[in-house]
C-alpha positions in Angstrom: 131.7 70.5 -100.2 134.0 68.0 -98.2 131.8 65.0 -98.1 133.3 64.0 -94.7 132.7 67.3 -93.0 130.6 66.3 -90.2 131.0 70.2 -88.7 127.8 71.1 -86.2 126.4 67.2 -85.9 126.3 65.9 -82.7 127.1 62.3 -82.1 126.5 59.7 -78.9 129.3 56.7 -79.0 128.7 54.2 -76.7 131.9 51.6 -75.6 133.7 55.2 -76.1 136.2 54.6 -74.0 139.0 52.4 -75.0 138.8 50.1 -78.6 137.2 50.8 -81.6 134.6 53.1 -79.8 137.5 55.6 -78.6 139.0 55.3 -82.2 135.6 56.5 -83.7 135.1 59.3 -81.0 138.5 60.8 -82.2 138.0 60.8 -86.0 134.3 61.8 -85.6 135.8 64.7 -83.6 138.8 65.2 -85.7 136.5 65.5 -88.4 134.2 68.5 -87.2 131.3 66.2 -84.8 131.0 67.2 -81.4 131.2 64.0 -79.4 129.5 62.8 -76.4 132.2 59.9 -75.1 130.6 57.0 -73.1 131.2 54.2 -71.0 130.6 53.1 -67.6 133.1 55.2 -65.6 133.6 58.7 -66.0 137.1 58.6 -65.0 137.6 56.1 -68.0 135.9 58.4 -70.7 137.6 61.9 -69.9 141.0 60.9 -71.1 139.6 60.3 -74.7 137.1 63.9 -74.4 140.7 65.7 -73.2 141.9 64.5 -76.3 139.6 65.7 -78.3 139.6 69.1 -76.6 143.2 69.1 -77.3 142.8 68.6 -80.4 140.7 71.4 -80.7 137.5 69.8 -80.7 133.9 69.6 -78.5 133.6 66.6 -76.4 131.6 66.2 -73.2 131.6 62.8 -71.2 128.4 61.2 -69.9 128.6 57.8 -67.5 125.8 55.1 -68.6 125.6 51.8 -68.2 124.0 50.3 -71.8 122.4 47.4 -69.2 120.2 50.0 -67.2 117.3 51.5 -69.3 117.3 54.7 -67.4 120.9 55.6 -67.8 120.6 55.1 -71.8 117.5 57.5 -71.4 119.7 60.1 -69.1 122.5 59.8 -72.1 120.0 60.9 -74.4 118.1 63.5 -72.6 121.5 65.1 -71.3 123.1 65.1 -74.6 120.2 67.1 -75.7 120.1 69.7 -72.8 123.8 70.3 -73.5 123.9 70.9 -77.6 120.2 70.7 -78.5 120.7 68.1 -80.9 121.8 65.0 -82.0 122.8 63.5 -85.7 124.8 60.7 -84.8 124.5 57.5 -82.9 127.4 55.3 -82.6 126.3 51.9 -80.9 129.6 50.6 -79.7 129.5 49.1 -76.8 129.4 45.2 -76.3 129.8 42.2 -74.0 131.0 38.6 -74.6 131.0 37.0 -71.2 131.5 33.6 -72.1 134.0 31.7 -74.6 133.3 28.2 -75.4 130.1 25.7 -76.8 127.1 27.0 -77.1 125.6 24.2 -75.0 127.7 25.2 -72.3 126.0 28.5 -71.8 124.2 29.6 -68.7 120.7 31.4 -69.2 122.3 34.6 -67.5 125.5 34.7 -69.6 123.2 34.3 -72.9 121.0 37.1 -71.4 123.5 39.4 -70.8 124.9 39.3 -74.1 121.2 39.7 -76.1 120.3 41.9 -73.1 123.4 44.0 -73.8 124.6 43.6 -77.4 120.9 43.5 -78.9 118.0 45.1 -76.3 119.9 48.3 -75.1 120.7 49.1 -78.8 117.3 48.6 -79.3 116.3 50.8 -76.3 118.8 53.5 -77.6 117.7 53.9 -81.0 113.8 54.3 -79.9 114.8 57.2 -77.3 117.5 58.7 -79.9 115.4 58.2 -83.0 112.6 60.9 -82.6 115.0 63.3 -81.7 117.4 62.8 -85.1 114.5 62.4 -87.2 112.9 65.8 -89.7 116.5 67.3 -89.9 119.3 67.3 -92.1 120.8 63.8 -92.9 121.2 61.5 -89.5 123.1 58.1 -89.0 123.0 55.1 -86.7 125.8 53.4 -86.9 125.7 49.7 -85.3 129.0 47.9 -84.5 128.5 44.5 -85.3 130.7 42.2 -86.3 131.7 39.0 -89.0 130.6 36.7 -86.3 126.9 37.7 -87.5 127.4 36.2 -90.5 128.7 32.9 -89.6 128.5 30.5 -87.1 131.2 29.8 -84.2 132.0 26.6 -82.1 133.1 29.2 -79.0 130.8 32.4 -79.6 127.6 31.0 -80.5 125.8 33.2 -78.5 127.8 36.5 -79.2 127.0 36.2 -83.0 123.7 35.4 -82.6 123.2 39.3 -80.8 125.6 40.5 -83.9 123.4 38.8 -86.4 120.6 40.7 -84.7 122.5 44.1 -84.5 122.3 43.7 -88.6 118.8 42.8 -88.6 117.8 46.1 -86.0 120.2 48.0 -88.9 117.9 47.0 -91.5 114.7 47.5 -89.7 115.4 51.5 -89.0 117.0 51.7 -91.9 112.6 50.8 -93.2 111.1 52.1 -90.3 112.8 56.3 -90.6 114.5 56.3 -94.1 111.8 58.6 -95.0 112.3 60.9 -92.0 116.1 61.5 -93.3 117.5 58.9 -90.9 119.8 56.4 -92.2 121.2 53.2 -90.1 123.9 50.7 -90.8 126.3 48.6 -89.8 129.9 47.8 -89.2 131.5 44.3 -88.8 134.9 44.2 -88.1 136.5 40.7 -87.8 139.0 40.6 -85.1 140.8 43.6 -83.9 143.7 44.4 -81.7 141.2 45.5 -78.3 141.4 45.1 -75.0 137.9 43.4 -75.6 139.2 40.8 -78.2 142.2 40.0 -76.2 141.7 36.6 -75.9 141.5 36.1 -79.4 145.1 37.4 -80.2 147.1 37.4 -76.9 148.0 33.8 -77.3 150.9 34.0 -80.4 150.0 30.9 -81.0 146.2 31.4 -81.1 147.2 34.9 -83.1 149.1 32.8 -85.6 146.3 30.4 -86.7 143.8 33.6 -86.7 146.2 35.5 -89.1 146.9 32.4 -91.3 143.3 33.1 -92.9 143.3 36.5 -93.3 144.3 37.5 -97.1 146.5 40.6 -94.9 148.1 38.7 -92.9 146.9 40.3 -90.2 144.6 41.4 -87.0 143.2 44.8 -87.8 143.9 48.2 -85.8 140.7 50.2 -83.8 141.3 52.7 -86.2 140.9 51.0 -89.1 137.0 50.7 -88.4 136.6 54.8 -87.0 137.3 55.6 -91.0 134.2 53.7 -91.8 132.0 55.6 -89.3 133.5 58.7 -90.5 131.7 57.6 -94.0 128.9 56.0 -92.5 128.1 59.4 -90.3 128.9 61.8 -93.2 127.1 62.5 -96.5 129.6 60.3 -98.3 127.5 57.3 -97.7 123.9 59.7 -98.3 122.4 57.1 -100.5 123.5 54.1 -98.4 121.1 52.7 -95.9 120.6 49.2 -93.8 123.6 47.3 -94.9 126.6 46.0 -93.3 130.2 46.9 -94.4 132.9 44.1 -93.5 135.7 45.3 -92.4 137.9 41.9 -91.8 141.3 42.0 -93.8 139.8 39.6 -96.1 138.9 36.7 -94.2 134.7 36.5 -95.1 136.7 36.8 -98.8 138.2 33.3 -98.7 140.8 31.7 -97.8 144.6 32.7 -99.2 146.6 30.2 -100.9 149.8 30.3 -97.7 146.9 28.9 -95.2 146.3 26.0 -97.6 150.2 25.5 -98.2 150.4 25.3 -94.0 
């Protein structure tokens, strides 16, 4: 048996699109799932399904909105009516609308990002859960991030809702391990996206972010999908409610050319 064979599962990715979310839609897909590719615009998502089609792969694209309750319910419900099923959830998508000190944060900005980040996860897995649960082996995969394990002078608020994403990880993983679900989480530290840009635009910015990092290095989007190929498959069958870092080495410590600089 090819432990990564994810042949006849379904799987939902949110932020599926662009980033690490349109990374994991093509090696879930590459790798036998039929994917449901997500985002807010349909126009946005049918490039990365075509691609997967292409490929030779199932892919269909449904529009929703994490922020609106009803659409994360329509995502579910239509995902269903078109395959039957569902075996994967990849919760992907993410906002960080403000950069700077915590105390400078407006009560909408910081409700947008645990509205977003934290609730619609939250909202997702209770309308996806009863659905994977009683079958063969299903995952939720969580995209988190290293932020959620320490603290930040400009994203306070953004890993507070990643802390949280690892907690909601934790608490399926308690609540349906013994109905065959597993959950788990992803943090990547920072990656070459359009949604990280401000991190690693600046070369100079980039050059003290690197100067940390063991690699030497910002990582790729698809240098996460392989995780939730493993996370999603039976290769990770006894694993449930933890977090794997994905960061190039910089939670490890500090290498010894950023203490020479």
């Amino acid at each position: 048996m090819n432990l990564f064979d994810l042949s006849g599962k379904v799987a939902i990715v949110t932020g599926s699109s662009r980033g690490i979310g349109r990374a994991i839609a093509l090696r879930l897909a590459e790798h036998g799932a039929k994917v449901v590719v997500s985002s807010r615009k349909t126009e946005a998502c049918e490039p990365v399904a075509q691609a997967i089609r292409d490929a030779g792969g199932e892919a269909i694209v449904i529009e929703c909105n994490i922020a609106h309750k009803e659409q994360l319910q329509t995502l579910v419900d239509r995902t269903l009516d078109h395959w039957g099923r569902l075996d994967v959830l990849v919760c992907n998508a993410a906002v960080n609308p403000y950069f700077g000190p915590a105390a400078g944060i407006d009560d909408s900005a910081f409700d947008r990002i645990m509205g977003s980040n934290v609730r619609s996860n939250f909202w997702l897995a209770n309308m996806a859960l009863p659905h994977m649960a009683d079958k063969d082996d299903a995952s939720v995969i969580i995209v988190s991030s290293i932020g959620g394990l320490r603290g930040s002078a400009t994203l306070g608020a953004y890993c507070i809702s990643k802390a949280a994403d690892m907690q909601l990880a934790r608490n399926i993983a308690v609540e349906w391990g013994a109905r065959r679900v597993r959950a788990n989480c992803i943090a990547p530290g920072l990656i070459k996206t359009d949604f990280a840009k401000a991190l690693w635009s600046d070369p100079a910015l980039l050059k003290h972010r690197v100067k940390d990092s063991p690699l030497n290095r910002i990582g790729e989007p698809d240098e996460i999908a392989g995780a939730a190929v493993f996370l999603a498959s039976q290769a990770s069958g006894f694993m449930t409610g933890q977090t794997m870092v994905i960061d190039g080495g910089v939670t490890a410590g500090v290498p010894p050319s950023a203490l020479e600089s």
